[in-house]
C-alpha positions as CSV (number, residue, x, y, z in Angstrom):
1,X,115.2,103.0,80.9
2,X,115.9,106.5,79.6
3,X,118.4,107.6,82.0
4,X,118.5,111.8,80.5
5,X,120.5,113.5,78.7
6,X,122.1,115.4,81.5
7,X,122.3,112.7,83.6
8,X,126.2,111.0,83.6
9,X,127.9,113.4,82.0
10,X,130.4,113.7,84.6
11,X,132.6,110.6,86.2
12,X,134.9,110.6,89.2
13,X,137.1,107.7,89.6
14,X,138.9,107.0,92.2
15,X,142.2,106.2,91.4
16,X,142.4,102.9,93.2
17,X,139.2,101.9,91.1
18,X,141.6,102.7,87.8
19,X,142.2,98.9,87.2
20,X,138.9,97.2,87.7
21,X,136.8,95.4,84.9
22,X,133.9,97.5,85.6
23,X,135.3,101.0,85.9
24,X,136.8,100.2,82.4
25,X,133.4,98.8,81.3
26,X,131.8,102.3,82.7
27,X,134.5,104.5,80.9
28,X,133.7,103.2,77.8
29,X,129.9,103.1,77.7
30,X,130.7,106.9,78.7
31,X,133.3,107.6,76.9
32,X,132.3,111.3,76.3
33,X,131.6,111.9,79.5
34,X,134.0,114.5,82.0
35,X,136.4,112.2,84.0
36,X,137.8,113.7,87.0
37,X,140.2,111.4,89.3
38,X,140.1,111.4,93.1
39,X,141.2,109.9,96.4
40,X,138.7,109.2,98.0
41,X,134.5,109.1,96.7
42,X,133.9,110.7,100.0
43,X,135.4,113.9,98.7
44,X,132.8,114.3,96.4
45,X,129.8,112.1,97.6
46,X,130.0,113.7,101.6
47,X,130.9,117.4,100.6
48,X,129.0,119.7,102.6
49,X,126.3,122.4,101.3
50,X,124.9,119.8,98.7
51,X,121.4,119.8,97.8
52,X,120.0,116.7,96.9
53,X,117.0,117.5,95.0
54,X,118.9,119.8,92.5
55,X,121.5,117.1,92.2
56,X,118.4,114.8,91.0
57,X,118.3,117.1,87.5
58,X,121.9,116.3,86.6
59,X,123.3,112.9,88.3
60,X,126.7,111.9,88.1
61,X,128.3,108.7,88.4
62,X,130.9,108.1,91.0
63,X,133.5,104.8,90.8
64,X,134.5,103.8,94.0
65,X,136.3,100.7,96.0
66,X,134.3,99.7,99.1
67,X,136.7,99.7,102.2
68,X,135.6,98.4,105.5
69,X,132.1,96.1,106.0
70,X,130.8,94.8,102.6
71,X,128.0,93.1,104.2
72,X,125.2,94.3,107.0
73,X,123.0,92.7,109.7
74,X,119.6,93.3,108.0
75,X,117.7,96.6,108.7
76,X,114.6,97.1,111.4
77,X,112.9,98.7,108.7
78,X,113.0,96.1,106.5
79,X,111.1,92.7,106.3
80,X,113.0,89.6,107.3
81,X,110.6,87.1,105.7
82,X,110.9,84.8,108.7
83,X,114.4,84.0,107.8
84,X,117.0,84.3,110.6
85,X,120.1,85.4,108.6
86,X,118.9,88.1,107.2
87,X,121.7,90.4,105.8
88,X,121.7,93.3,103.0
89,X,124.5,94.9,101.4
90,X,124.9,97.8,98.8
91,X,127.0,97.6,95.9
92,X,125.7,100.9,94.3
93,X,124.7,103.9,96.6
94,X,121.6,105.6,95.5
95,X,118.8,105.4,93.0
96,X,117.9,106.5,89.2
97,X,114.5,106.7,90.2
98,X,113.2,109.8,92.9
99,X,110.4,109.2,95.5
100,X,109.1,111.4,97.4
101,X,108.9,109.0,100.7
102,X,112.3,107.8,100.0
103,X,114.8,107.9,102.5
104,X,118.2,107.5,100.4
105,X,117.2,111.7,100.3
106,X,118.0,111.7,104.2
107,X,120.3,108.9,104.0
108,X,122.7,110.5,101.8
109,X,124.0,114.3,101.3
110,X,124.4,113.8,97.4
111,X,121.9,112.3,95.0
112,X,125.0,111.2,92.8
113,X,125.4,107.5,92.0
114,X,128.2,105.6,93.7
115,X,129.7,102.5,92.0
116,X,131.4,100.0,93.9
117,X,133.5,98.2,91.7
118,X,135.2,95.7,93.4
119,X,132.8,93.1,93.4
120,X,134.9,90.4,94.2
121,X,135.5,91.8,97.9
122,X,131.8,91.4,98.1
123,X,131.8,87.9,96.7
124,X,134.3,87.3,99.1
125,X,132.6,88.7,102.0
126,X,129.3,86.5,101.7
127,X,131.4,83.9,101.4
128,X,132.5,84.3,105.0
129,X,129.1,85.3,105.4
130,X,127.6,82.4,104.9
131,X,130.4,80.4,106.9
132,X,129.8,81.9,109.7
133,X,125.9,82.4,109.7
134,X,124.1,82.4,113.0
135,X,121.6,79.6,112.0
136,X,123.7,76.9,110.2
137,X,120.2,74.8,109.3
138,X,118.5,78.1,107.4
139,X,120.2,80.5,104.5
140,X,121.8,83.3,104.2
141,X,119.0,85.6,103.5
142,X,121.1,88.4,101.4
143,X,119.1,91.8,100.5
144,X,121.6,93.1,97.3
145,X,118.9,95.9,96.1
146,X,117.8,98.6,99.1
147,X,120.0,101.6,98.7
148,X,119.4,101.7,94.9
149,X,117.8,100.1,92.4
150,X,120.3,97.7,90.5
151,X,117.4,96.4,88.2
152,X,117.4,99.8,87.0
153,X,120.9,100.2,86.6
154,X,121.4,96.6,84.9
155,X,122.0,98.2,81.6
156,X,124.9,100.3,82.0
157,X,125.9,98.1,85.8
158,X,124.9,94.2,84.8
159,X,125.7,93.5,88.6
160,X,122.3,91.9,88.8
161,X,123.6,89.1,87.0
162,X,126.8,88.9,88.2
163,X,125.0,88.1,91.8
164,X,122.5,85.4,89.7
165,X,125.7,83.8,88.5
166,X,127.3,84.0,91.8
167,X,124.7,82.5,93.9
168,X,123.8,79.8,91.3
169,X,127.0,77.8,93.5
170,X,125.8,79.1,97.2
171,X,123.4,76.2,98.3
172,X,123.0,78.3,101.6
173,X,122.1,81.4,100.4
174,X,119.2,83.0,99.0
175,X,119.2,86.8,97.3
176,X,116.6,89.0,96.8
177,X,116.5,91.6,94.2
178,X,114.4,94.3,94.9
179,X,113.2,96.9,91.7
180,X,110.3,99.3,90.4
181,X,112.1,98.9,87.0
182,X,110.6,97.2,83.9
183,X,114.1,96.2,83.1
184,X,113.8,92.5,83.2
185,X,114.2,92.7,79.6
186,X,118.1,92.7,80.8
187,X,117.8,89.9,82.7
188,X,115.2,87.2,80.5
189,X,118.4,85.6,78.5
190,X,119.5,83.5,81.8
191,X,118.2,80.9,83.3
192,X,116.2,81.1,86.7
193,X,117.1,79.6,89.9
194,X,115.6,78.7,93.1
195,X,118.3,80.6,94.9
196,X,116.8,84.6,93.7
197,X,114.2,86.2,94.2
198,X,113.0,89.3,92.1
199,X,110.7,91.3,93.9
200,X,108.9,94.1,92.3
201,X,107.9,97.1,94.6
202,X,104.0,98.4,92.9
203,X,101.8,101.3,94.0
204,X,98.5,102.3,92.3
205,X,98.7,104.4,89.5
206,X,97.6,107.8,91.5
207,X,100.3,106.6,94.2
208,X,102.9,106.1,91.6
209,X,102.1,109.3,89.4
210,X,102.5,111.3,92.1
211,X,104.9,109.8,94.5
212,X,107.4,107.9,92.7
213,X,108.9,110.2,90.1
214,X,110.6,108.9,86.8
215,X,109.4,105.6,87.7
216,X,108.1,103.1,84.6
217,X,104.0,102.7,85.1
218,X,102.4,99.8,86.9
219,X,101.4,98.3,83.6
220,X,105.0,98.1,82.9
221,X,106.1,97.1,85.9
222,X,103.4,94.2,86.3
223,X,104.3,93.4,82.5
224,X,107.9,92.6,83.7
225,X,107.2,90.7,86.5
226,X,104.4,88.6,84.8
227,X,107.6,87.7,82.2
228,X,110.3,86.9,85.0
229,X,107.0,84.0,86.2
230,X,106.2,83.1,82.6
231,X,109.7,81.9,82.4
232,X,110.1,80.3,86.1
233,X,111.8,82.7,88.5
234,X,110.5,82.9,91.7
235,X,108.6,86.5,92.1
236,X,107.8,88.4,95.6
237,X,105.3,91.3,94.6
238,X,105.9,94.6,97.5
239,X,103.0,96.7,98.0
240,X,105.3,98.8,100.1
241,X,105.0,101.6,101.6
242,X,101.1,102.2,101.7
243,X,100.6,105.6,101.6
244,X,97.7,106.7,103.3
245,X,96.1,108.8,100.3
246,X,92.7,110.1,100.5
247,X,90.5,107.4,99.3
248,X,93.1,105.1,99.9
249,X,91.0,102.1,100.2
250,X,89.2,102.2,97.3
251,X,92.4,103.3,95.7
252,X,94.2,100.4,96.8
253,X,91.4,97.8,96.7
254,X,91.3,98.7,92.8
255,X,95.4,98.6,93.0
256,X,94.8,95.0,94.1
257,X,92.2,94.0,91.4
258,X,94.3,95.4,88.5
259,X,97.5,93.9,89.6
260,X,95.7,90.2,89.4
261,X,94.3,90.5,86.8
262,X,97.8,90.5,85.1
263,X,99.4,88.5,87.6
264,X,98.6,84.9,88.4
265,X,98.5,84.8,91.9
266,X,98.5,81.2,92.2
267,X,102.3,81.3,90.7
268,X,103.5,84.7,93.1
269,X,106.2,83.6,95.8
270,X,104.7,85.6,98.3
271,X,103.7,89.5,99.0
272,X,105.3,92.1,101.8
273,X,102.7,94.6,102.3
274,X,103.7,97.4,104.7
275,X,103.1,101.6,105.7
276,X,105.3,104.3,105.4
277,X,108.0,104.4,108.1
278,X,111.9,106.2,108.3
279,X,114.6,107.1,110.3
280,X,113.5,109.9,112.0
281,X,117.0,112.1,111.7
282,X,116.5,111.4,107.8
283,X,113.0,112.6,107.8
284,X,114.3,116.1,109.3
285,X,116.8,116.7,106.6
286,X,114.3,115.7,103.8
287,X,112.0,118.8,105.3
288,X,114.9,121.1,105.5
289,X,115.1,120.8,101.5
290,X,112.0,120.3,99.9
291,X,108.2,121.5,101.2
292,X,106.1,120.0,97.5
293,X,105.3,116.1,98.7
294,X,102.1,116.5,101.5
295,X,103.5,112.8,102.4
296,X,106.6,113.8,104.0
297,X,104.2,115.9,106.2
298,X,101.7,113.6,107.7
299,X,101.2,113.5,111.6
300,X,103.0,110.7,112.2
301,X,104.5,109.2,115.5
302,X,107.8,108.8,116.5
303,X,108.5,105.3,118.2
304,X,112.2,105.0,119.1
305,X,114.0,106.3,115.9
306,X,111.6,105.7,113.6
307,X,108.7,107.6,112.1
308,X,105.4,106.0,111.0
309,X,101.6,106.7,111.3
310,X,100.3,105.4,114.3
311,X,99.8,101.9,115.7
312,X,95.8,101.9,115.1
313,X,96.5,103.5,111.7
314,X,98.7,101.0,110.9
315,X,96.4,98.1,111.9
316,X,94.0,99.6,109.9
317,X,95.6,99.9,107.2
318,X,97.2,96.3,107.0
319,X,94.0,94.8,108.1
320,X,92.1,96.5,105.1
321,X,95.1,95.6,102.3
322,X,95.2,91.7,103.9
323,X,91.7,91.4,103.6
324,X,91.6,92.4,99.8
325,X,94.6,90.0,98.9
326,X,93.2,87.3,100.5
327,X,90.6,87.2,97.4
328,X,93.5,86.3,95.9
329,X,96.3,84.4,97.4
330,X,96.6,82.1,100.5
331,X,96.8,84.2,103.6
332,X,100.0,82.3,104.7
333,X,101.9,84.2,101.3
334,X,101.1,87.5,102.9
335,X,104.0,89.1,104.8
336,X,103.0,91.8,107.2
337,X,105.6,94.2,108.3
338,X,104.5,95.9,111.8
């Protein structure tokens, strides 16, 4: 991925991060960058009167060690799969990529990219994880890519395959790495295991042109996923969120079509297919600093915390995208998220 030439030309370290592997790693495929030490990443990442959009022109990278809970009960918003320990975690906060619908923009008050860089805490910590699991007969169910986009980052953060390596001994636990990259490329020199799962997240090309800026084309990003099959790793395809465009069902009908005609379905893991939704409080700040996405700006009901079009729009909508994937694949592959 071309990352920019304005983007990382900064670094704050924390000075508790000075003596791990990967901060040295970082410093010297950046050796010309700024370095400015700090206390605490918070300083920098939670500084008020930041504006996350114009932070987006100019990313910086911030090294940090990850204090307190290393590991999460998995997210409402998110799609369990049916398994019961279902848990996420997230060693890099933020994304290289910038979608209009995404909610790391209300999430976070900086669009800088935090490195955590202890990854042996987190090793450690799904360790005990997996000890103590609710369900001792099913998995741990670990989520590693949702605040960011660590495919992405696998060239200049190779944490991907650090978490490959590690869970290559974990009989009870299962990972998924979650991606719109086309980076696989960084990954294709290991060998798979039943124990990952690379999931790539896909929108039609209007979708994706408009809505997911900086993002690598869904030729390319079908291209990389039809390589991670051809060589035997287990791949989950996301057609997530559906965007309710105009046209959207012809728009996504063709979406379908295309992506199987490059994808053998018969080999695909399974596919999560589910509509826009977010944190309410996150959708408010997103408004308060940018009025150019017509998504953001839907009608859309508020149920609880979260915001989503409505229940009939939603059944709509999943009915419709089922209906042309079941062409395809075995309805029992389909993950609906309602």
């Amino acid at each position: 991925m071309n990352y920019g030439h304005s983007n990382f030309s900064h670094l704050y370290i924390e000075r508790a991060a000075e003596k791990y592997a990967m901060t040295k790693h970082l410093l010297s495929r950046f050796s010309k960058a700024k370095r400015i030490f700090i206390d605490n990443y918070k300083d920098v990442f939670a500084r008020p009167g930041q504006h996350f959009q114009t932070q987006k022109r100019s990313i910086k990278l911030i090294l940090a060690v990850k204090r307190g809970h290393l590991i999460y009960q998995g997210s409402n918003n998110a799609q369990d799969f049916g398994y019961s320990n279902f848990h996420y975690n997230a060693n890099i906060l933020n994304c290289v990529y910038n979608c209009d619908y995404c909610y790391l923009q209300g999430m976070y008050p900086s669009a800088n990219i935090v490195v955590f860089v202890n990854m042996e805490d987190y090793f450690s910590a799904t360790n005990i994880a997996i000890n103590q699991r609710t369900d001792p007969d099913a998995p741990l169910y670990l989520a590693i890519s949702y605040d960011t986009d660590l495919l992405a980052l696998e060239s200049i953060v190779p944490y991907c395959r650090e978490w490959i390596e590690y869970s290559r001994k974990k009989n009870n636990l299962l990972i998924e790495i979650r991606t719109k990259s086309a980076n696989y490329r960084s990954l294709n020199n290991l060998s798979p295991h039943d124990q990952v799962i690379l999931a790539w997240s896909l929108a039609p090309k209007t979708v994706a042109s408009r809505y997911e800026i900086n993002t690598p084309s869904l030729e390319r990003r079908l291209e990389s996923a039809s390589q991670a099959i051809d060589d035997g790793w287990s791949v989950r395809l996301c057609f997530d969120p559906i965007l309710l465009v105009p046209n959207w069902r012809e728009i996504y009908s063709q979406f379908v079509k295309e992506t199987f005609e490059k994808i053998p379905a018969e080999k695909i893991r399974d596919i999560s297919i589910g509509t826009f939704r977010m944190n309410s409080e996150y959708l408010k700040r997103i408004k308060k600093q940018r009025a150019d996405s017509d998504i953001l700006y839907f009608p859309y009901e508020t149920t609880g915390r979260v915001v989503s079009p409505s229940q009939k729009i939603k059944e709509e909508i999943n009915s419709e995208i089922s209906m042309f994937l079941e062409s395809y694949i075995d309805q029992k592959k389909i993950e609906v998220w309602v």
